[in-house]
C-alpha positions in Angstrom: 107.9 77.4 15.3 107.0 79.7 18.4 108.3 83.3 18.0 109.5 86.1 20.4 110.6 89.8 19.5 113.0 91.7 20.0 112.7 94.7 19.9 110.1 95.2 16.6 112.0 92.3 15.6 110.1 88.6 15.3 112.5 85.9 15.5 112.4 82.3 16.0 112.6 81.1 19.4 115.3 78.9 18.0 117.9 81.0 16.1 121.3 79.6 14.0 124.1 80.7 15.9 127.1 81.2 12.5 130.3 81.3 14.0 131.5 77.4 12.7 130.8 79.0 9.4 134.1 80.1 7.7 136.6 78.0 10.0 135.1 74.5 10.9 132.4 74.5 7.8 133.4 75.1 4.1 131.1 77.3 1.5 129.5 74.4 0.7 128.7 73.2 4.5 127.6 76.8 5.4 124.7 76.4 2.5 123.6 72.8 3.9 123.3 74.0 7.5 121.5 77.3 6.1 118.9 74.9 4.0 118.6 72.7 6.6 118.0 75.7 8.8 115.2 77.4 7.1 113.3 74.2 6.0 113.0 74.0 9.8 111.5 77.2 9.4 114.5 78.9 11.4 114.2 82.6 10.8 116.6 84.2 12.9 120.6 83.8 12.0 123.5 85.3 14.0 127.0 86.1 13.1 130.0 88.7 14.0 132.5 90.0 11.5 135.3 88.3 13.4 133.9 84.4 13.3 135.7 82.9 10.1 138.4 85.5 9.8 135.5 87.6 8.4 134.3 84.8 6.1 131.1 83.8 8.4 129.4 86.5 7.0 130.4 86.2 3.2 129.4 82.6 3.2 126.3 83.1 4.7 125.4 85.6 2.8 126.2 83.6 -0.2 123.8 80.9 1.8 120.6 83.1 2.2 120.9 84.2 -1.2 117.4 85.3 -2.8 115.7 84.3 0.7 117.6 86.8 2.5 114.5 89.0 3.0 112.9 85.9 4.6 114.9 86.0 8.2 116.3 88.4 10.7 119.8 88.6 10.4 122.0 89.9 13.4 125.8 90.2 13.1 128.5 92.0 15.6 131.2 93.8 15.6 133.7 95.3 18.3 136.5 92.7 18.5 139.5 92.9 16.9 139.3 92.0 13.3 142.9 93.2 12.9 144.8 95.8 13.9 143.3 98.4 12.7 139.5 97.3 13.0 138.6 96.9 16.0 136.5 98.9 19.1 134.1 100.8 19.6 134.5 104.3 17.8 131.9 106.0 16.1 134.1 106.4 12.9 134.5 102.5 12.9 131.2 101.5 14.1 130.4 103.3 10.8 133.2 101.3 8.7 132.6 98.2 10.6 128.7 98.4 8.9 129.7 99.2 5.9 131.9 96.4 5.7 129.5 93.9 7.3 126.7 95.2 4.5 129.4 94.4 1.5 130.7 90.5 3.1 126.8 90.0 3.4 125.5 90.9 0.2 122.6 93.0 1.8 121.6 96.8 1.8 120.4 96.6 6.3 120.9 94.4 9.2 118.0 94.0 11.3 120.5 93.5 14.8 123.4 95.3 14.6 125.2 94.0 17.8 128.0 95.5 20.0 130.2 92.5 20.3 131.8 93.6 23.6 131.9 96.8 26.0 135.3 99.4 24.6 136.5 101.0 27.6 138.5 103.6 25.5 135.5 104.7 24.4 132.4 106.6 25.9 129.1 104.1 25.4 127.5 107.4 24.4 130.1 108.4 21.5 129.1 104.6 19.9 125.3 105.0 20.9 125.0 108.3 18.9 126.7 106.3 16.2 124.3 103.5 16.2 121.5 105.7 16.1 123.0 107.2 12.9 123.0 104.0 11.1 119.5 103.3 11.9 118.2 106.5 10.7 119.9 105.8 7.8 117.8 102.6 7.7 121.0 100.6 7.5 119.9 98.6 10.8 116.8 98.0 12.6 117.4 97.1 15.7 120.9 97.9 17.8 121.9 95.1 20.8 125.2 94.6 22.8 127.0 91.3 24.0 129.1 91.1 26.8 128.0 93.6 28.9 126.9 93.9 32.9 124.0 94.8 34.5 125.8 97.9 35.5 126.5 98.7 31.6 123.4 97.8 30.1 121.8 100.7 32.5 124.4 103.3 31.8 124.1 102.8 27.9 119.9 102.4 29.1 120.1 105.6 30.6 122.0 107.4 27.9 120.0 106.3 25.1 117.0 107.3 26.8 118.3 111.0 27.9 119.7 111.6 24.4 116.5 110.7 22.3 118.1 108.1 20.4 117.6 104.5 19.4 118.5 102.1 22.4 120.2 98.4 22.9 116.6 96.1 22.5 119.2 92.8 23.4 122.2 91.6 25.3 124.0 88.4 24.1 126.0 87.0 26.9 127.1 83.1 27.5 124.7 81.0 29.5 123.8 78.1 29.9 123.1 75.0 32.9 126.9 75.3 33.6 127.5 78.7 32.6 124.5 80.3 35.1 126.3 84.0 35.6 123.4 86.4 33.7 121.0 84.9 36.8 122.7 87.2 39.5 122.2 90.5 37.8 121.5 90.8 33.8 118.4 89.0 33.6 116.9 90.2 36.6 117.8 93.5 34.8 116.6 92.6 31.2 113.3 92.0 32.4 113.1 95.5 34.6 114.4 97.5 30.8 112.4 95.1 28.3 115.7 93.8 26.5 115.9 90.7 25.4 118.3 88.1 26.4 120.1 85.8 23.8 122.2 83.1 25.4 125.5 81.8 23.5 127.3 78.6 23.7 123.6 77.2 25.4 124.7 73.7 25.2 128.5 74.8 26.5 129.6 74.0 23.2 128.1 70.9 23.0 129.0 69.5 26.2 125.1 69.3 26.9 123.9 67.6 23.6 124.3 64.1 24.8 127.5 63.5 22.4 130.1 63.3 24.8 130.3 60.7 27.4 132.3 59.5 30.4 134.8 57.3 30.0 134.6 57.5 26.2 136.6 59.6 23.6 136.0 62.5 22.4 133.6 61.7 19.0 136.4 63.1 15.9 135.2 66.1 14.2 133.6 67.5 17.6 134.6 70.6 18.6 136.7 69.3 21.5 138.4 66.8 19.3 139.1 69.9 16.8 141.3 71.8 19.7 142.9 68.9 21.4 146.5 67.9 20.5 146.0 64.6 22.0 143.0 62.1 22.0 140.7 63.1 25.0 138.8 60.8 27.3 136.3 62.6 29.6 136.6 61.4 33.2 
């Protein structure tokens, strides 16, 4: 398996995106696809505390058990878990952590990610946060997801005049019909050194050969799993 880092953080240049785990796969599922994973020898495994209703992260958790020392694990947080968990301030970024730590079963996450930019909040206020966590040695490595070229230089910027530990990765949706980061956010990944992680790289599963013209919608696909109606692609 061929490895890239981010940050000080090797990872697999194929990682296990998690957020089926908890809503379309059971407990049980979650530890197959995590097996199945790592005998691949798949070391890198991303999640969010929102994907599941929070039970991504608990099941796999449960799922890396013992061998949980053996990957780099990334999780998010940022979007609304309910109505009082939710954002970007440094008093929940801390909570948020704490909470992620506890559904995990684990003492640090390697990539704690901002799941999306708070604009009631300063990036600055949440950076100074972030860097608190990972003094503490509760993270490794801090990323975003979600954000512009424009906003991955200001929070650039500000780490780098404060001192402080600095986003080593953006997360943003790309793929051969999503093409957006290539007009600004790579171009400006390369120019800081952070790494870019693409989501939904196979448009979720539009790319992976299953779905053809003409032909329904294969059951127990994800499109099949939000239609109301059988589909037929045209």
């Amino acid at each position: 398996m061929e490895f890239r880092r981010i940050g000080m953080l090797p990872v697999t240049v194929v990682g296990l995106g998690c957020n089926n785990f908890g809503g379309r796969l059971d407990a049980a599922e979650t530890d197959a696809v995590v097996g199945a994973a790592l005998d691949a020898g798949i070391t890198f495994f991303d999640t969010a505390d929102i994907y599941g209703g929070t039970q991504s992260e608990e099941f796999l958790g449960h799922a890396l058990g013992a061998r949980r020392g053996e990957v780099v694990l990334a999780t998010k947080f940022g979007m609304k878990v309910d109505e009082r968990r939710n954002g970007a301030h440094p008093e929940y970024v801390r909570q948020a952590l704490e909470d992620s730590l506890r559904r995990l079963g684990t003492d640090y996450i390697d990539l704690y990610q901002l799941h999306q930019p708070d604009p009631r909040v300063e990036i600055g206020d949440t950076l100074d946060a972030l860097a608190g966590l990972v003094r503490a040695g509760k993270v490794r490595e801090i990323g975003c997801s979600n954000f512009t070229a424009e906003q991955l230089r200001t929070a650039d910027a500000t780490s780098r005049s404060r001192g402080i530990a600095r986003f080593v990765s953006v997360q943003n949706e790309y793929s051969m019909l999503h093409r957006e980061p290539e007009q600004e956010v790579l171009d400006e990944c390369r120019r800081l050194g952070i790494a870019f992680l693409p989501y939904f790289p196979l448009a979720n599963g539009l790319l992976t050969g299953k779905y053809r013209l003409g032909k329904p919608v294969p059951e127990g696909s994800r499109l099949s799993s939000v239609a109301r109606a059988p589909l037929t692609l045209n």
